[in-house]
N, C-alpha and C positions, 0 to 999 in steps of 0.2 A: 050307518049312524053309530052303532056300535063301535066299531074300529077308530072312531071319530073321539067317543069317549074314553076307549083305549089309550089312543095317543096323547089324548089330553092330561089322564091320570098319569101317565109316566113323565109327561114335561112338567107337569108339576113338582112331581115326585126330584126329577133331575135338579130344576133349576131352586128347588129347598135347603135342595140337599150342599153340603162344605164341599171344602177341599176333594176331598175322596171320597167318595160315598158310592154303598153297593145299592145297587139297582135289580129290578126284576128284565125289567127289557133293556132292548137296544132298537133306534128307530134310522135303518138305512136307507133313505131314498124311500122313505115310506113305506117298509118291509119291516118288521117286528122279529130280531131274534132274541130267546128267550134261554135262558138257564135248562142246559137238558141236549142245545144243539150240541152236531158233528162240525167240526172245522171246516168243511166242504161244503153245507150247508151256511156257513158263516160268510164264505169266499165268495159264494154263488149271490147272497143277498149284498154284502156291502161291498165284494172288492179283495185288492191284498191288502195286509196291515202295511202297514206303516212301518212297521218295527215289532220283531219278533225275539223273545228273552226266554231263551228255553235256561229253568232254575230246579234245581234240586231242595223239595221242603221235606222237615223228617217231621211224622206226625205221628201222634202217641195211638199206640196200639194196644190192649188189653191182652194180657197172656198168663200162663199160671206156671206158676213157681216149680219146676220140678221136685225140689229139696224139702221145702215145708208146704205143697201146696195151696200158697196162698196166690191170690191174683197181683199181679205186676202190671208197670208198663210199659214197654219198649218204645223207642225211637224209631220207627219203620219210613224209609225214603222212598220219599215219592217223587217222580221229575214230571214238572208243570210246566206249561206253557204258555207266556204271557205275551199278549198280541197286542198293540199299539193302532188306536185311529184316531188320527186326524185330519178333520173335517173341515178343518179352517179356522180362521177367526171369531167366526160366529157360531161358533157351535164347540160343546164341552169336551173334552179327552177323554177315549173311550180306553180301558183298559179291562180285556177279558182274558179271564185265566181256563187255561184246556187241560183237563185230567183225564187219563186214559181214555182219549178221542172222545170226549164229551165238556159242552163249555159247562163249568162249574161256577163260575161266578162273574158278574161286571161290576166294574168302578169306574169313576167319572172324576176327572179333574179338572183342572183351571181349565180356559177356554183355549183353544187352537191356535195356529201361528202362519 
């Protein structure tokens, strides 16, 4: 019953949500992945992607000044990995981003093709 209102609060949550919208879950075949998985873990419930976009983002880093020591911020690169599902026609665009072998985030777009 739980798992029941699980699923329901996340297709709510999906089909509210716009264009691109982060999400807590993902629902594969009736399997739940969550912010937190391994990419193997990801494989094993929904499958391969569809389309995989390995990207380089530089994301600010707090660091301190050797000269006046004061605090800074550096640009520090990170390479993410953006995985592609689709489901079909009936069902939304799954996009999950993977950082250092942990899914870190999902978004959802227009519907499948």
């Amino acid at each position: 019953m739980r798992r029941i209102v699980v699923l329901a609060i996340v297709s709510s949550v999906m089909v509210l949500g716009g264009t691109v919208e982060s999400v807590l879950a993902q629902d594969c075949h009736g399997r739940l992945i969550v912010i937190g998985a391994s990419p193997w873990e990801v494989i094993e419930r929904c499958g391969e992607p569809t389309a995989v976009e390995d990207v380089m983002k530089y994301i600010p880093q707090r660091a301190l000044d050797p000269t006046n020591k004061t605090p800074v911020y550096i640009l520090v690169p990170v390479q993410q990995s953006i995985w592609t599902y689709n489901f079909g026609s009936t069902r939304l665009l799954y996009y999950l981003t993977f950082q250092e072998g942990k899914l870190i985030d999902i978004k959802t777009g227009d519907y499948g093709g």
